[in-house]
C-alpha positions as CSV (number, residue, x, y, z in Angstrom):
1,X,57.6,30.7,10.2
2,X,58.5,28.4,12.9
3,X,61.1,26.6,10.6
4,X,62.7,30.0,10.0
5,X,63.3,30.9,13.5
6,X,64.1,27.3,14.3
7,X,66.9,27.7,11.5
8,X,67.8,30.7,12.3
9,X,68.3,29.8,15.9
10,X,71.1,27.2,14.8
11,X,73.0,28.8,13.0
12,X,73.2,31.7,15.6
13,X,73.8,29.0,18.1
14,X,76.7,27.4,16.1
15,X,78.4,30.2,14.9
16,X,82.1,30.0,15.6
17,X,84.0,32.7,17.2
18,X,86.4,35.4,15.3
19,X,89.6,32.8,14.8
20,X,93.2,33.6,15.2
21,X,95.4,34.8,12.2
22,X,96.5,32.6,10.3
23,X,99.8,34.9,9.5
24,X,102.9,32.4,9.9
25,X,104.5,35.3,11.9
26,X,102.0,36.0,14.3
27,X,101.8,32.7,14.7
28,X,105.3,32.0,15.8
29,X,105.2,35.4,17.8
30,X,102.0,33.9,20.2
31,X,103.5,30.5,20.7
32,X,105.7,30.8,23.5
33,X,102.8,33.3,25.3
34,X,100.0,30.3,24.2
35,X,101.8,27.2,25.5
36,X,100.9,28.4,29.6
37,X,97.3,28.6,28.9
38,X,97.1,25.6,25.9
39,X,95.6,23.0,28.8
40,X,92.7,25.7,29.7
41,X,91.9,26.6,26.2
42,X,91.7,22.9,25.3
43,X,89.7,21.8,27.6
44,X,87.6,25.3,27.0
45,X,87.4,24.1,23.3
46,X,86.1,21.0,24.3
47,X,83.2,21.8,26.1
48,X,82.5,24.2,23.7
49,X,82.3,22.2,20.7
50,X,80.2,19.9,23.4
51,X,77.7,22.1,24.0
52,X,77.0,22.9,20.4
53,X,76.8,19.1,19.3
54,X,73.9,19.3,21.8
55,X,71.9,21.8,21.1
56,X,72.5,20.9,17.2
57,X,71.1,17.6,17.8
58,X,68.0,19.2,19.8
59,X,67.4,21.8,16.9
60,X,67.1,18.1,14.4
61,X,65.1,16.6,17.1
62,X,62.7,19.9,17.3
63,X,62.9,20.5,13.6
64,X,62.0,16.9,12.7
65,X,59.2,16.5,15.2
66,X,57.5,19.8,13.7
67,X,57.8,18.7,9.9
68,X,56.3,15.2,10.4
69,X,53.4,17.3,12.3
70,X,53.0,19.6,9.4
71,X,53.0,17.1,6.9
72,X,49.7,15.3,8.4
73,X,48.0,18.5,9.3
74,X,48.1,19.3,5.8
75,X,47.4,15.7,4.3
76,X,44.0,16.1,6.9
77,X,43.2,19.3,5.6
78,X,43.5,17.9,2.1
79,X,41.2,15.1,3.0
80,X,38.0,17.3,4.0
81,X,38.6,20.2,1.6
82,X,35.9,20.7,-0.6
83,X,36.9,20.7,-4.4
84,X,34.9,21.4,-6.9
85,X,35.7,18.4,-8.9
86,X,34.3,15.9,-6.8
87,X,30.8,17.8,-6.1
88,X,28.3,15.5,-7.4
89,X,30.1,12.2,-7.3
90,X,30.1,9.0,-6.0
91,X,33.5,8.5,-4.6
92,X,33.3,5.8,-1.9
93,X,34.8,2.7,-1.1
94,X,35.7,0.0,-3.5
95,X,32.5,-2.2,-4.3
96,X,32.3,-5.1,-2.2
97,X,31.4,-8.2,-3.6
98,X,29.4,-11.2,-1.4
99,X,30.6,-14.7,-2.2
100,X,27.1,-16.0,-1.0
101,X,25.2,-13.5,-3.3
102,X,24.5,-13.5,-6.8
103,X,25.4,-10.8,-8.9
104,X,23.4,-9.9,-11.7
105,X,24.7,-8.1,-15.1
106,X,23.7,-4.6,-13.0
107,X,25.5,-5.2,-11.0
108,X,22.6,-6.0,-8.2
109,X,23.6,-8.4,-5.9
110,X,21.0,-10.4,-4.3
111,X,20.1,-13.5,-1.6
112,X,16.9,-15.3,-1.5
113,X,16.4,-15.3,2.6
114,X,13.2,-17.0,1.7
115,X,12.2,-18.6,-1.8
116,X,8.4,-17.8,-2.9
117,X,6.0,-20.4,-3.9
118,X,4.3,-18.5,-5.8
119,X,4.4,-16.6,-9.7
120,X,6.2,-14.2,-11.0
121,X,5.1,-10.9,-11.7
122,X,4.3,-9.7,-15.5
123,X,5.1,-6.6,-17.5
124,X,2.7,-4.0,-16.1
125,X,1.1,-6.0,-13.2
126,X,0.7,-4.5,-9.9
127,X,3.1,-5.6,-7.2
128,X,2.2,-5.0,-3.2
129,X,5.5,-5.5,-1.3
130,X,7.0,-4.5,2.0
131,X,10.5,-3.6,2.5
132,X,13.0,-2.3,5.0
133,X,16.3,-0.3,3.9
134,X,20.1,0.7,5.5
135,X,22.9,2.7,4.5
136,X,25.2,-0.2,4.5
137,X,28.1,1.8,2.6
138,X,27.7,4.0,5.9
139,X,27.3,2.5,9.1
140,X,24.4,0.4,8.7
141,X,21.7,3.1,9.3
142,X,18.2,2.3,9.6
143,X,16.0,4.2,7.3
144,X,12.9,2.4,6.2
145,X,12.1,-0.7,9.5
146,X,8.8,-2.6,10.7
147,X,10.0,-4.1,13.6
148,X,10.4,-7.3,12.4
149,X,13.1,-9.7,12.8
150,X,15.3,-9.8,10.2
151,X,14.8,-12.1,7.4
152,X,11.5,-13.1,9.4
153,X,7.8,-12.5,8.3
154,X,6.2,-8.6,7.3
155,X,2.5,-9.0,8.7
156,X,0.1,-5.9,8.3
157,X,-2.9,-4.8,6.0
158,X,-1.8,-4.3,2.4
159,X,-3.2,-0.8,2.5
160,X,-0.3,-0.2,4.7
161,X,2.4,-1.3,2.3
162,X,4.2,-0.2,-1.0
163,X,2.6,-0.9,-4.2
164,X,4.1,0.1,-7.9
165,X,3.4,-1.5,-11.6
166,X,6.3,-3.2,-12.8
167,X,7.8,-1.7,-15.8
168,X,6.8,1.8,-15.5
169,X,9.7,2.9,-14.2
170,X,8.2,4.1,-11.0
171,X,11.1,3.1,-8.7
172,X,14.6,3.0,-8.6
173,X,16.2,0.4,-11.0
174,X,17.7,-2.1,-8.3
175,X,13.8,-2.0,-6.8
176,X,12.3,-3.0,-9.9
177,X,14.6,-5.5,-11.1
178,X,15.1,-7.5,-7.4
179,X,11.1,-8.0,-7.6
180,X,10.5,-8.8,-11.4
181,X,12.4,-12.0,-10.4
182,X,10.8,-12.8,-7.4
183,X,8.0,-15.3,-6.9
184,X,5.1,-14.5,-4.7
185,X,5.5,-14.5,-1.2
186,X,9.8,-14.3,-1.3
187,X,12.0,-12.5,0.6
188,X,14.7,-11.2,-1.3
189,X,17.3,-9.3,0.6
190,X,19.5,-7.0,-2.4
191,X,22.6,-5.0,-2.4
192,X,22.3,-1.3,-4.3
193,X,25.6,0.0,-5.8
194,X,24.6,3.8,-6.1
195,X,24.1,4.0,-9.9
196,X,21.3,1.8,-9.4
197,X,19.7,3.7,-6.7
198,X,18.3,7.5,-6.5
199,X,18.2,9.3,-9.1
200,X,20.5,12.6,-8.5
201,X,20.9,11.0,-4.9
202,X,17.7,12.6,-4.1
203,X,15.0,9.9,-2.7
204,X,12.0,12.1,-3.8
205,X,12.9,11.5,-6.8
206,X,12.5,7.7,-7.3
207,X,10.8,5.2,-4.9
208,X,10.5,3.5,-2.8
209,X,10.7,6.2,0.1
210,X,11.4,6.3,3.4
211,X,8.0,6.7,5.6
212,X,9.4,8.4,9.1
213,X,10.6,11.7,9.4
214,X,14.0,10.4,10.8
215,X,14.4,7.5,8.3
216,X,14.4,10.6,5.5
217,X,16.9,12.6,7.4
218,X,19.0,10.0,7.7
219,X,19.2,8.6,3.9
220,X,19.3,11.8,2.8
221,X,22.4,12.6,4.8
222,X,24.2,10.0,3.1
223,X,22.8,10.6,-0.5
224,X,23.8,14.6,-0.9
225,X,26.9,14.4,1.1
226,X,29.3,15.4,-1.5
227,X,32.2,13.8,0.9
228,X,33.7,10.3,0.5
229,X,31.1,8.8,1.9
230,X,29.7,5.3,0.0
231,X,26.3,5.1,-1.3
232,X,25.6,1.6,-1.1
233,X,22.2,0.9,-0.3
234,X,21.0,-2.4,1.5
235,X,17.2,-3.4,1.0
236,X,15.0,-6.6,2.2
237,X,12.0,-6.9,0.2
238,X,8.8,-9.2,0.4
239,X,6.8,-9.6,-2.2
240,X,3.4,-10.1,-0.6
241,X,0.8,-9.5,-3.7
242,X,0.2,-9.5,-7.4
243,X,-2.8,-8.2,-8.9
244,X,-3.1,-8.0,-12.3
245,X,-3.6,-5.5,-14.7
Protein backbone atom coordinates (compact mmCIF):
# COMPACT_ATOMS: atom_id res chain seq x y z
CA UNK A 1 0.00 0.00 0.00
CA UNK A 2 2.66 2.38 0.56
CA UNK A 3 4.10 1.78 -3.00
CA UNK A 4 0.60 2.65 -4.41
CA UNK A 5 0.26 5.89 -2.78
CA UNK A 6 3.98 6.60 -3.33
CA UNK A 7 3.14 6.00 -7.16
CA UNK A 8 0.21 7.47 -7.18
CA UNK A 9 1.72 10.65 -5.69
CA UNK A 10 4.10 10.99 -8.78
CA UNK A 11 2.15 10.83 -11.22
CA UNK A 12 -0.26 13.43 -9.70
CA UNK A 13 2.80 15.43 -8.99
CA UNK A 14 4.03 15.28 -12.64
CA UNK A 15 1.04 15.56 -14.49
CA UNK A 16 1.31 18.21 -17.14
CA UNK A 17 -1.16 20.92 -17.55
CA UNK A 18 -4.08 21.09 -20.34
CA UNK A 19 -1.69 22.22 -23.50
CA UNK A 20 -2.38 24.68 -26.16
CA UNK A 21 -4.07 23.62 -29.52
CA UNK A 22 -2.22 22.41 -31.70
CA UNK A 23 -4.59 23.97 -34.72
CA UNK A 24 -2.11 25.76 -37.22
CA UNK A 25 -4.75 28.62 -37.12
CA UNK A 26 -5.02 29.33 -33.65
CA UNK A 27 -1.65 29.07 -33.55
CA UNK A 28 -0.83 31.89 -35.88
CA UNK A 29 -3.86 33.85 -34.35
CA UNK A 30 -2.02 33.80 -30.58
CA UNK A 31 1.44 34.66 -31.84
CA UNK A 32 1.46 38.26 -32.01
CA UNK A 33 -0.63 38.32 -28.42
CA UNK A 34 2.11 35.46 -27.02
CA UNK A 35 5.43 37.18 -28.03
CA UNK A 36 4.83 40.20 -24.88
CA UNK A 37 4.58 37.53 -22.28
CA UNK A 38 7.11 34.66 -24.15
CA UNK A 39 10.12 35.84 -21.54
CA UNK A 40 7.63 35.28 -18.36
CA UNK A 41 6.20 32.10 -19.57
CA UNK A 42 9.70 30.72 -20.24
CA UNK A 43 11.19 31.35 -17.41
CA UNK A 44 7.66 30.12 -15.67
CA UNK A 45 8.23 26.86 -17.76
CA UNK A 46 11.46 26.53 -16.36
CA UNK A 47 11.00 26.45 -12.93
CA UNK A 48 8.22 24.31 -13.46
CA UNK A 49 9.83 21.63 -15.18
CA UNK A 50 12.47 22.26 -12.15
CA UNK A 51 10.45 21.60 -9.52
CA UNK A 52 9.05 18.35 -10.93
CA UNK A 53 12.65 16.93 -11.71
CA UNK A 54 12.90 17.33 -7.91
CA UNK A 55 10.30 15.94 -6.47
CA UNK A 56 10.63 12.98 -9.23
CA UNK A 57 13.96 12.26 -8.04
CA UNK A 58 12.77 12.30 -4.24
CA UNK A 59 9.80 9.92 -5.10
CA UNK A 60 13.01 7.34 -6.65
CA UNK A 61 14.95 8.18 -3.55
CA UNK A 62 11.71 7.39 -1.21
CA UNK A 63 10.62 4.58 -3.39
CA UNK A 64 14.00 2.89 -3.52
CA UNK A 65 14.75 3.20 0.17
CA UNK A 66 11.30 1.43 0.99
CA UNK A 67 11.88 -1.58 -1.49
CA UNK A 68 15.35 -2.43 -0.32
CA UNK A 69 13.62 -2.32 3.37
CA UNK A 70 10.91 -4.63 2.23
CA UNK A 71 12.95 -6.96 0.59
CA UNK A 72 15.07 -7.87 4.04
CA UNK A 73 12.05 -7.71 6.19
CA UNK A 74 10.69 -10.32 4.25
CA UNK A 75 14.06 -12.43 3.65
CA UNK A 76 14.09 -12.24 7.91
CA UNK A 77 10.73 -13.32 8.12
CA UNK A 78 11.60 -16.19 5.83
CA UNK A 79 14.47 -17.08 7.99
CA UNK A 80 12.50 -17.84 11.30
CA UNK A 81 9.27 -19.07 9.82
CA UNK A 82 8.41 -22.41 10.79
CA UNK A 83 7.90 -24.88 7.86
CA UNK A 84 6.83 -28.03 8.17
CA UNK A 85 9.48 -29.55 6.09
CA UNK A 86 12.29 -28.94 8.16
CA UNK A 87 10.56 -30.05 11.63
CA UNK A 88 12.61 -32.89 12.75
CA UNK A 89 15.91 -32.21 11.01
CA UNK A 90 19.23 -31.47 11.41
CA UNK A 91 19.96 -28.42 9.38
CA UNK A 92 22.98 -26.69 10.78
CA UNK A 93 26.17 -25.58 9.70
CA UNK A 94 28.42 -27.31 7.37
CA UNK A 95 30.51 -30.06 9.35
CA UNK A 96 33.73 -28.78 10.41
CA UNK A 97 36.64 -30.86 10.03
CA UNK A 98 39.91 -30.60 12.68
CA UNK A 99 43.27 -30.96 10.92
CA UNK A 100 44.70 -32.13 14.27
CA UNK A 101 41.95 -34.80 14.82
CA UNK A 102 41.41 -38.01 13.48
CA UNK A 103 38.45 -38.92 11.80
CA UNK A 104 37.11 -42.15 11.94
CA UNK A 105 34.82 -44.00 9.09
CA UNK A 106 31.66 -42.46 11.46
CA UNK A 107 32.55 -39.91 11.03
CA UNK A 108 33.81 -39.33 14.91
CA UNK A 109 36.56 -37.15 15.18
CA UNK A 110 38.81 -37.61 18.06
CA UNK A 111 42.25 -36.29 20.00
CA UNK A 112 44.12 -38.24 22.50
CA UNK A 113 44.67 -35.25 25.24
CA UNK A 114 46.28 -37.96 27.19
CA UNK A 115 47.30 -41.55 25.86
CA UNK A 116 46.43 -44.55 28.44
CA UNK A 117 48.87 -46.99 29.61
CA UNK A 118 46.65 -49.37 30.16
CA UNK A 119 44.17 -52.25 28.06
CA UNK A 120 41.66 -51.90 26.05
CA UNK A 121 38.27 -52.73 26.90
CA UNK A 122 36.51 -56.17 25.49
CA UNK A 123 33.18 -56.94 24.06
CA UNK A 124 30.77 -56.89 27.02
CA UNK A 125 33.21 -55.65 29.76
CA UNK A 126 32.31 -53.07 32.11
CA UNK A 127 33.72 -49.56 31.56
CA UNK A 128 33.79 -46.80 34.58
CA UNK A 129 34.52 -43.40 32.93
CA UNK A 130 34.03 -39.77 33.65
CA UNK A 131 33.17 -37.22 31.09
CA UNK A 132 32.29 -33.66 30.56
CA UNK A 133 30.04 -32.42 27.49
CA UNK A 134 29.28 -28.78 25.34
CA UNK A 135 27.18 -27.84 22.66
CA UNK A 136 30.03 -26.80 20.46
CA UNK A 137 27.66 -26.54 17.23
CA UNK A 138 26.05 -23.78 19.57
CA UNK A 139 27.95 -21.59 21.61
CA UNK A 140 30.02 -23.80 23.59
CA UNK A 141 27.48 -24.50 26.41
CA UNK A 142 28.40 -26.34 29.33
CA UNK A 143 26.18 -29.31 30.07
CA UNK A 144 27.80 -32.15 31.76
CA UNK A 145 31.36 -30.30 33.98
CA UNK A 146 33.47 -31.46 37.20
CA UNK A 147 35.34 -28.57 37.76
CA UNK A 148 38.37 -29.74 36.40
CA UNK A 149 40.77 -28.09 34.19
CA UNK A 150 40.47 -29.03 30.91
CA UNK A 151 42.29 -31.88 29.54
CA UNK A 152 43.65 -32.21 33.33
CA UNK A 153 42.93 -35.13 35.79
CA UNK A 154 38.93 -36.43 36.83
CA UNK A 155 39.52 -37.40 40.69
CA UNK A 156 36.44 -38.75 42.69
CA UNK A 157 35.03 -42.23 43.94
CA UNK A 158 34.01 -44.44 41.04
CA UNK A 159 30.53 -44.75 42.63
CA UNK A 160 30.30 -41.25 41.58
CA UNK A 161 30.93 -41.77 37.86
CA UNK A 162 29.35 -43.30 34.69
CA UNK A 163 29.53 -46.86 34.08
CA UNK A 164 28.01 -48.89 30.88
CA UNK A 165 29.05 -52.49 29.22
CA UNK A 166 30.53 -52.03 25.94
CA UNK A 167 28.53 -53.44 23.24
CA UNK A 168 25.16 -53.35 24.58
CA UNK A 169 24.20 -50.49 22.94
CA UNK A 170 23.50 -48.60 26.15
CA UNK A 171 24.80 -45.20 24.95
CA UNK A 172 24.89 -43.18 22.13
CA UNK A 173 27.10 -44.53 19.25
CA UNK A 174 29.99 -41.75 19.24
CA UNK A 175 30.11 -42.76 23.31
CA UNK A 176 30.63 -46.25 22.77
CA UNK A 177 32.97 -46.16 19.90
CA UNK A 178 35.49 -43.19 21.41
CA UNK A 179 35.93 -45.69 24.53
CA UNK A 180 36.17 -49.18 22.75
CA UNK A 181 39.52 -47.64 21.48
CA UNK A 182 40.70 -46.24 24.37
CA UNK A 183 43.30 -47.77 26.79
CA UNK A 184 42.95 -47.47 30.47
CA UNK A 185 43.41 -44.45 32.10
CA UNK A 186 43.15 -42.04 28.53
CA UNK A 187 41.69 -38.96 27.97
CA UNK A 188 40.03 -38.89 24.78
CA UNK A 189 38.42 -35.61 23.90
CA UNK A 190 35.74 -36.51 20.60
CA UNK A 191 33.74 -34.53 18.30
CA UNK A 192 29.76 -35.80 17.80
CA UNK A 193 28.24 -34.97 14.34
CA UNK A 194 24.46 -35.33 15.36
CA UNK A 195 23.62 -38.69 13.66
CA UNK A 196 25.93 -40.14 16.06
CA UNK A 197 24.49 -38.64 19.10
CA UNK A 198 20.81 -38.80 20.74
CA UNK A 199 18.61 -40.72 19.46
CA UNK A 200 15.42 -38.54 18.20
CA UNK A 201 17.54 -35.57 19.75
CA UNK A 202 16.09 -36.60 23.05
CA UNK A 203 18.99 -37.29 25.81
CA UNK A 204 16.66 -39.63 27.77
CA UNK A 205 16.77 -41.69 25.36
CA UNK A 206 20.53 -42.72 25.09
CA UNK A 207 23.35 -42.07 27.55
CA UNK A 208 25.33 -40.69 28.81
CA UNK A 209 23.13 -37.89 30.50
CA UNK A 210 23.56 -34.82 31.83
CA UNK A 211 23.52 -34.97 35.87
CA UNK A 212 22.37 -31.11 36.85
CA UNK A 213 19.13 -29.73 36.32
CA UNK A 214 20.61 -26.80 34.26
CA UNK A 215 23.05 -29.01 32.18
CA UNK A 216 19.62 -30.90 30.95
CA UNK A 217 17.81 -27.68 30.18
CA UNK A 218 20.49 -26.58 28.35
CA UNK A 219 21.27 -29.71 25.88
CA UNK A 220 17.93 -30.13 25.53
CA UNK A 221 17.38 -26.67 24.12
CA UNK A 222 19.73 -27.38 21.47
CA UNK A 223 18.57 -30.93 20.69
CA UNK A 224 14.56 -30.27 20.02
CA UNK A 225 15.07 -26.88 18.56
CA UNK A 226 13.58 -27.55 15.22
CA UNK A 227 15.51 -24.09 14.04
CA UNK A 228 18.97 -23.92 12.23
CA UNK A 229 20.61 -24.50 15.05
CA UNK A 230 23.87 -27.27 14.77
CA UNK A 231 23.89 -30.27 16.86
CA UNK A 232 27.37 -30.94 17.22
CA UNK A 233 28.21 -32.29 20.32
CA UNK A 234 31.72 -31.92 22.06
CA UNK A 235 32.73 -34.63 24.85
CA UNK A 236 36.06 -35.33 26.99
CA UNK A 237 36.06 -38.62 28.26
CA UNK A 238 38.41 -40.66 30.79
CA UNK A 239 38.42 -43.92 30.97
CA UNK A 240 39.25 -44.60 34.58
CA UNK A 241 38.15 -48.58 35.06
CA UNK A 242 37.57 -51.86 33.42
CA UNK A 243 36.14 -54.65 35.17
CA UNK A 244 35.35 -57.55 33.53
CA UNK A 245 32.61 -59.49 32.84
Amino acid sequence: MVMASILSLSLTALSLPNSQSLDPKKISDSSSAGRSNSRSESCSSAISFQRRKMLLTSVAIVAGTLCSTSVRQMALAAEFVDMPALRGKDYGKTKMRYPDYTETESGLQYKDLRPGSGPKPMMGETVVVDWDGYTIGYYGRIFEARNKTKGGSFVGDDKDFFRFKIGYNEVIPAFEEAVSGMALGGIRRIIVPPELGYPDNDFNKGAPRPTTFSGQRALAFVLRNQGLIDKTLLFDIELLKIIPN
